[in-house]
VMD Tcl script that builds the backbone (N, CA, C; Angstrom):
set m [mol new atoms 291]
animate dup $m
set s [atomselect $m all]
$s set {name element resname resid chain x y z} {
  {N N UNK 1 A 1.133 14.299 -1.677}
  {CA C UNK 1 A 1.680 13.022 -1.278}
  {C C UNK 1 A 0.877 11.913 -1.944}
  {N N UNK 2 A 1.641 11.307 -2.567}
  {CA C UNK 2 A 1.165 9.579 -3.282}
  {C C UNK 2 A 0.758 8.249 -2.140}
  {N N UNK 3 A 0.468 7.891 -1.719}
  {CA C UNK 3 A 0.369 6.823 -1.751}
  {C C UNK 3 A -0.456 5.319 -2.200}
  {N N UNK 4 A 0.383 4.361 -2.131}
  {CA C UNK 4 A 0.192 3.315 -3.232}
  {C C UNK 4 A -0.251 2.040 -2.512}
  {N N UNK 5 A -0.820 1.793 -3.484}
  {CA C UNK 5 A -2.401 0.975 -3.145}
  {C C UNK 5 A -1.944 -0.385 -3.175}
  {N N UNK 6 A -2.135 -1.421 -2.910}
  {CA C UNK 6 A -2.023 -2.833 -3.189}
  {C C UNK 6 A -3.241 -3.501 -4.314}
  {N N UNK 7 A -2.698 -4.015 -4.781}
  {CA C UNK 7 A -4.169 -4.868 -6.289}
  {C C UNK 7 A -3.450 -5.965 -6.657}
  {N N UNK 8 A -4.257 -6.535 -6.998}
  {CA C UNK 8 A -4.106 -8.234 -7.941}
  {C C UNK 8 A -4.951 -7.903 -8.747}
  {N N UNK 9 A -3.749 -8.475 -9.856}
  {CA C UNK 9 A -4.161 -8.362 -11.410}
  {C C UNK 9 A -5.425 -9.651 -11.470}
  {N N UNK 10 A -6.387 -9.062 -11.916}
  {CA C UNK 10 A -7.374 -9.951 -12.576}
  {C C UNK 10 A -7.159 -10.462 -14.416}
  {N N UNK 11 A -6.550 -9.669 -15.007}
  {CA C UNK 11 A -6.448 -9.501 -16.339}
  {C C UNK 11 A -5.803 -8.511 -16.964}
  {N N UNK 12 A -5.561 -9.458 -18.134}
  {CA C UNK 12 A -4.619 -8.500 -19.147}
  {C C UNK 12 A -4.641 -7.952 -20.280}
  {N N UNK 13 A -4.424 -6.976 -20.745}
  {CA C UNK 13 A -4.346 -6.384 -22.521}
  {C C UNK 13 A -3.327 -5.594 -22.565}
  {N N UNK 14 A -2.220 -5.645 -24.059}
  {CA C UNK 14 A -1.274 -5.275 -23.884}
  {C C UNK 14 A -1.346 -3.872 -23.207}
  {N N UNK 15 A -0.039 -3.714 -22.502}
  {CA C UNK 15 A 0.221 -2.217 -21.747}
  {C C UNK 15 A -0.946 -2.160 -20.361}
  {N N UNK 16 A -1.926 -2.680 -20.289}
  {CA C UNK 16 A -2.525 -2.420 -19.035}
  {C C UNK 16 A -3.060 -3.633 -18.396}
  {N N UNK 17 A -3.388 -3.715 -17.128}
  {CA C UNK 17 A -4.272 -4.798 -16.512}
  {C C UNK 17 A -5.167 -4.239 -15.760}
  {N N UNK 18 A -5.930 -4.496 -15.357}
  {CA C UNK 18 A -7.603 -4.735 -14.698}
  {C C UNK 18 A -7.366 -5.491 -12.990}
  {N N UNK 19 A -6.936 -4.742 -12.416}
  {CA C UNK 19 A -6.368 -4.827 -10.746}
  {C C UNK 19 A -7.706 -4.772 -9.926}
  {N N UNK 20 A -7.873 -5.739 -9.001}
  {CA C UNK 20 A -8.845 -5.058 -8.197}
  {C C UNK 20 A -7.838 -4.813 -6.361}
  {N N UNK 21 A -8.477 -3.837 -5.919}
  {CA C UNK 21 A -7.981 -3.151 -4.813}
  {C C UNK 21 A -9.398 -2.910 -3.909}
  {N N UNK 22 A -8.861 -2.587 -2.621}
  {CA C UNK 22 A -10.206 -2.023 -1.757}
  {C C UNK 22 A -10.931 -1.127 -2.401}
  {N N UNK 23 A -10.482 -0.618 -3.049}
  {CA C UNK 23 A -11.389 0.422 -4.002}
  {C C UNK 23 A -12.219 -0.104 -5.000}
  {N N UNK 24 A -11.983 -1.239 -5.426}
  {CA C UNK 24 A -12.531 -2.130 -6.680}
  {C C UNK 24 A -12.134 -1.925 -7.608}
  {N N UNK 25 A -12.412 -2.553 -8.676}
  {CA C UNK 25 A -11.989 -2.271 -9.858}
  {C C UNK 25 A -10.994 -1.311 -10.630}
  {N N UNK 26 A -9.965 -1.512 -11.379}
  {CA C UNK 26 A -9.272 -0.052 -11.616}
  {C C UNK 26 A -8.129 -0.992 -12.945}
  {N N UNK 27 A -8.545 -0.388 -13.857}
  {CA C UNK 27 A -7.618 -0.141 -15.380}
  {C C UNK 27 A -6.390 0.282 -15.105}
  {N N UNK 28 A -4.988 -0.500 -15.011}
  {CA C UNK 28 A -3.697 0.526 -14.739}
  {C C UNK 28 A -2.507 0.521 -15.640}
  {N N UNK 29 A -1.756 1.111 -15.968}
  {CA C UNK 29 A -0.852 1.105 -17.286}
  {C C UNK 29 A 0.056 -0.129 -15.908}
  {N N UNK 30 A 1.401 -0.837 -17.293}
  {CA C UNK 30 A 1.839 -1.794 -16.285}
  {C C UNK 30 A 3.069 -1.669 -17.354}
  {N N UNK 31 A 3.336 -0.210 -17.958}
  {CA C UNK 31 A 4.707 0.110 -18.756}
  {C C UNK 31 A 5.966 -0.005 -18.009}
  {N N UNK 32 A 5.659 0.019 -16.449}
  {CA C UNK 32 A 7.233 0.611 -15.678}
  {C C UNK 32 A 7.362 -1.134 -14.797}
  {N N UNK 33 A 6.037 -2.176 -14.812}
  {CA C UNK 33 A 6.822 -3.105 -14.243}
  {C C UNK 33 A 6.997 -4.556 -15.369}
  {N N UNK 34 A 6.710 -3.883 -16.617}
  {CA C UNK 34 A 6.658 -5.321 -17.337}
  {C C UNK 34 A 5.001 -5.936 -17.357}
  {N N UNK 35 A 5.893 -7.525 -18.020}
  {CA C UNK 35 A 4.369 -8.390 -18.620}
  {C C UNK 35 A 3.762 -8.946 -16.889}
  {N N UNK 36 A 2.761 -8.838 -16.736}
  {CA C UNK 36 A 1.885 -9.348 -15.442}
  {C C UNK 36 A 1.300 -10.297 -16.084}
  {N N UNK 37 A 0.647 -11.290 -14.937}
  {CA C UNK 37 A -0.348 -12.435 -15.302}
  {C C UNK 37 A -1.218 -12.253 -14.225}
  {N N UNK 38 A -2.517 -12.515 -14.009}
  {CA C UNK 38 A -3.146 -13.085 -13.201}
  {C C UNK 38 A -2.966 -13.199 -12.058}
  {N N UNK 39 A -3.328 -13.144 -10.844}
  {CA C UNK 39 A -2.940 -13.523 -9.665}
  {C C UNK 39 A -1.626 -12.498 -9.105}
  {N N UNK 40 A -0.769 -12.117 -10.428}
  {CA C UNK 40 A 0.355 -10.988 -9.563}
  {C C UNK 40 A -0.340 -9.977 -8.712}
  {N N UNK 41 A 0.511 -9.174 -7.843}
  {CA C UNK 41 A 0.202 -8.175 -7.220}
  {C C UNK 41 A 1.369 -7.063 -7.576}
  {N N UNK 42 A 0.504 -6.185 -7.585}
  {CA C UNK 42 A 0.933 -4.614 -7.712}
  {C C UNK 42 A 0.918 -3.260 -6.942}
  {N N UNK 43 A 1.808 -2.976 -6.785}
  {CA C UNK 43 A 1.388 -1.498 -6.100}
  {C C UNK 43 A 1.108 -0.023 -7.259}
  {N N UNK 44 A -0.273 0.054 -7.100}
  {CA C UNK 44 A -0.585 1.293 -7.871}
  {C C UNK 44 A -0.498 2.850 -7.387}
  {N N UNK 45 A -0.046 3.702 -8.251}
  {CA C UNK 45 A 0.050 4.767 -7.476}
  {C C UNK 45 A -0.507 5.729 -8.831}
  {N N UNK 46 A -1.942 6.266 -8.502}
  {CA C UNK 46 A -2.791 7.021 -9.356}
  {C C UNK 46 A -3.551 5.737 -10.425}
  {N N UNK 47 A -2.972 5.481 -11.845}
  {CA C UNK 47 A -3.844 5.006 -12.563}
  {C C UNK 47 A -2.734 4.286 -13.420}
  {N N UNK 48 A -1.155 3.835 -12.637}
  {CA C UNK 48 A -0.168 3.422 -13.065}
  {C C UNK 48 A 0.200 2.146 -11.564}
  {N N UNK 49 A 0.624 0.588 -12.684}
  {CA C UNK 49 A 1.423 -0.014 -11.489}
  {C C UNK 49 A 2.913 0.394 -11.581}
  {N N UNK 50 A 3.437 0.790 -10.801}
  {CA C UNK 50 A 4.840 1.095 -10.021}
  {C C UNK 50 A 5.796 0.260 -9.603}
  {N N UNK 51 A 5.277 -0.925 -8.789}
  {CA C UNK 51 A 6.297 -1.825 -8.453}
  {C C UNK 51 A 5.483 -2.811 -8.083}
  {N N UNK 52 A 5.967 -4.248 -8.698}
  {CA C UNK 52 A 5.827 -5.493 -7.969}
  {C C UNK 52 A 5.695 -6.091 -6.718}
  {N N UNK 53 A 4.917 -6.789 -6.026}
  {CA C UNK 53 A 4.969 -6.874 -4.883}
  {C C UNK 53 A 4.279 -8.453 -4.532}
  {N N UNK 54 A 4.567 -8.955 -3.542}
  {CA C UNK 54 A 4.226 -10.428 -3.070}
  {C C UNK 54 A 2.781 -9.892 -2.543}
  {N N UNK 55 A 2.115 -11.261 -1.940}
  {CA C UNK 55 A 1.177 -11.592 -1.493}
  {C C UNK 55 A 1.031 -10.808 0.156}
  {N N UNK 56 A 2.435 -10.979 0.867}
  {CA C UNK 56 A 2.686 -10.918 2.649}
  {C C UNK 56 A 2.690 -9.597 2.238}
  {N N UNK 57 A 3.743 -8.885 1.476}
  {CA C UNK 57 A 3.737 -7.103 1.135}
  {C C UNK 57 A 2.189 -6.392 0.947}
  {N N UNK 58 A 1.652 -6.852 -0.402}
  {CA C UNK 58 A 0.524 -6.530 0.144}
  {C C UNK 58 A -0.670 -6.228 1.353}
  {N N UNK 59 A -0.258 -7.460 2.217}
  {CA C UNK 59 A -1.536 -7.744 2.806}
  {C C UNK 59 A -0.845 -6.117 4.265}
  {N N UNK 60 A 0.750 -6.294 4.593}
  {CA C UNK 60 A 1.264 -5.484 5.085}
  {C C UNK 60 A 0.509 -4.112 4.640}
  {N N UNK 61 A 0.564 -3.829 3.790}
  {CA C UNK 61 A 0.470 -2.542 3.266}
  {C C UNK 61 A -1.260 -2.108 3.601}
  {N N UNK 62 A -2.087 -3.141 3.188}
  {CA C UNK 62 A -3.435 -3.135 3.419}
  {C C UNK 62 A -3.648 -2.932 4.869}
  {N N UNK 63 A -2.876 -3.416 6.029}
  {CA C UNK 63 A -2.877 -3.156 7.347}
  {C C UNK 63 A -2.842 -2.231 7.990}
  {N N UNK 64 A -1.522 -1.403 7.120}
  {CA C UNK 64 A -1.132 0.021 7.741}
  {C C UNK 64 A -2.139 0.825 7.097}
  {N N UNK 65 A -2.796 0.772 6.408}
  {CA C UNK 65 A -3.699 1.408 5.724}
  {C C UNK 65 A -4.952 1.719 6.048}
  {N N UNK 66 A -5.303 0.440 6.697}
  {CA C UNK 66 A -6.823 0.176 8.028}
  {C C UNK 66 A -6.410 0.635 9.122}
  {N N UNK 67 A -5.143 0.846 9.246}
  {CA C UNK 67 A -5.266 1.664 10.564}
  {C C UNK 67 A -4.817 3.216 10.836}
  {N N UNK 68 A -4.465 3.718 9.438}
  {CA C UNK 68 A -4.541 4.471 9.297}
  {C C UNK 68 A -6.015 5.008 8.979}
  {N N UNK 69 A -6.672 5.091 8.101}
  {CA C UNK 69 A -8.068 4.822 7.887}
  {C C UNK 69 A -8.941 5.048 9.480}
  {N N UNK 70 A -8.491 4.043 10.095}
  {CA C UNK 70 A -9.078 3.814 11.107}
  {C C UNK 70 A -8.880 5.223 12.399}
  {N N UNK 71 A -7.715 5.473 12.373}
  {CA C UNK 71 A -7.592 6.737 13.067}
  {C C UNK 71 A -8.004 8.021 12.273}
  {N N UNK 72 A -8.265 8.041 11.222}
  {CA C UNK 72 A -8.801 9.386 10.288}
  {C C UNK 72 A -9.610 9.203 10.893}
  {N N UNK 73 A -10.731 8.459 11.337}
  {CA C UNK 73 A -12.195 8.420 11.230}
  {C C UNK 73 A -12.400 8.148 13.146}
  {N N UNK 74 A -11.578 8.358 13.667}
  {CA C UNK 74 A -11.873 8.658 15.098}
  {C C UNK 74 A -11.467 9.806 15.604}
  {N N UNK 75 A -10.136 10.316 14.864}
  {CA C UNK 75 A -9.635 11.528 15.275}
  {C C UNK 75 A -8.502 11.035 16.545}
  {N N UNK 76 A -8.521 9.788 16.346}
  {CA C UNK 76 A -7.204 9.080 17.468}
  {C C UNK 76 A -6.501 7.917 16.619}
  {N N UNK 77 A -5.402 7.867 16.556}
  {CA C UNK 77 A -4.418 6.794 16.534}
  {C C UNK 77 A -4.358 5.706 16.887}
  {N N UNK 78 A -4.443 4.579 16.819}
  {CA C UNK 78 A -4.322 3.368 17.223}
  {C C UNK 78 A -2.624 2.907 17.605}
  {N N UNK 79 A -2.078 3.684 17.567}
  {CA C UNK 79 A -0.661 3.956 17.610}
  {C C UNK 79 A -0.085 4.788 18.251}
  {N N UNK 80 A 1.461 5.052 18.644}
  {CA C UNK 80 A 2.152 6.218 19.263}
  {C C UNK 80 A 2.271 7.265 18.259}
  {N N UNK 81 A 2.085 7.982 18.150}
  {CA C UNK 81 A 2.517 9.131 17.206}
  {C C UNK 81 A 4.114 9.310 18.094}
  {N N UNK 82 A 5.210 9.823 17.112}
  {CA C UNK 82 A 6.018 10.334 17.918}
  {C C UNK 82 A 6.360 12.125 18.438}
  {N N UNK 83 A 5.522 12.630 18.227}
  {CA C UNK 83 A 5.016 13.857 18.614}
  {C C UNK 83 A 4.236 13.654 19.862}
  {N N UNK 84 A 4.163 12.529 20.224}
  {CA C UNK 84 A 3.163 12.323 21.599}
  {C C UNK 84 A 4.361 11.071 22.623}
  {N N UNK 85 A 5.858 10.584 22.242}
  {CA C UNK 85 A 6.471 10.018 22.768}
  {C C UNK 85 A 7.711 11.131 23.481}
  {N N UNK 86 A 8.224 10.216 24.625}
  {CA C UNK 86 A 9.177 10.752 25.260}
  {C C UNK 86 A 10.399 10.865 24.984}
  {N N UNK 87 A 11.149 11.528 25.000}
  {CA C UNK 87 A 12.406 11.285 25.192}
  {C C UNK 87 A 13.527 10.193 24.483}
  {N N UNK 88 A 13.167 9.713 25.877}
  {CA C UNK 88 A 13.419 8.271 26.219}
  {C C UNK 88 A 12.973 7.116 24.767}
  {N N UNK 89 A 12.027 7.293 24.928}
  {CA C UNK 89 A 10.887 6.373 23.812}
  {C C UNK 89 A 11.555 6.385 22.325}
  {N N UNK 90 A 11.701 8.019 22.216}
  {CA C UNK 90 A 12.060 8.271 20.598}
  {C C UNK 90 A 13.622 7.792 20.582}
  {N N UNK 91 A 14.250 7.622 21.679}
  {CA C UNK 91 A 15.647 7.415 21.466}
  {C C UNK 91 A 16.109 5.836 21.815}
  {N N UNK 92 A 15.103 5.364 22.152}
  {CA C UNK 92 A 14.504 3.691 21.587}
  {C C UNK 92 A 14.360 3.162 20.522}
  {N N UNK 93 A 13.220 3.832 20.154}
  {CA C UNK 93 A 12.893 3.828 18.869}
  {C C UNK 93 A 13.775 3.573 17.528}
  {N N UNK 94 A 14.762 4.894 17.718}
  {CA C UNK 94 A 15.489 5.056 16.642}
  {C C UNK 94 A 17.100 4.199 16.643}
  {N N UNK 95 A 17.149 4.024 17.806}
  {CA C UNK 95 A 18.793 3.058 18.076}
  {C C UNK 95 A 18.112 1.491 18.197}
  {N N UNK 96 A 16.833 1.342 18.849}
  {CA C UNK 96 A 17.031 -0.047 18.491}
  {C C UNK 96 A 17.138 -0.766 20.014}
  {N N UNK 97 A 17.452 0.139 21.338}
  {CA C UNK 97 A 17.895 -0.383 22.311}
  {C C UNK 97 A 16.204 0.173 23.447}
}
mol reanalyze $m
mol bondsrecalc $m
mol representation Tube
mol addrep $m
């Protein structure tokens, strides 16, 4: 399973940019979303950007990520799992009511 990182481009040379992410620093090809500038944001997935993304998307993505993160490292969820909801709950959930 992939999942994809949030970064702002710091810089450019053709075909790649220089993203920094919670991870820091990271070189990424930028063949599949086009020319970037500065300040864009990207979602990287391995050592490639993938898709374009705003400022609010990002910061979203960085969220679910700390709290995911955050339950690896307790061995609890900060959340419902739905393997741990009722019934009732999951059939909330999924209709909306």
């Amino acid at each position: 399973m992939c999942i994809g990182i949030p970064a702002q481009v710091e810089s450019v040379t053709p075909g790649f940019a220089l993203c920094r992410s919670r991870h820091g620093l990271q070189r990424v090809r930028t063949a599949l979303v086009g020319e970037v500038q500065p300040g864009d944001w990207l979602l990287l997935f391995l050592d490639s950007a993938q898709e374009r993304i705003d400022a609010a998307r990002a910061a979203e993505i960085e969220a679910t990520q700390a709290l995911l993160t955050a339950g690896l490292a307790t061995q609890e969820t900060p959340f419902a799992l739905p393997s741990r909801m009722s019934r009732e709950e999951l059939l909330a959930l999924s209709s909306g009511t």
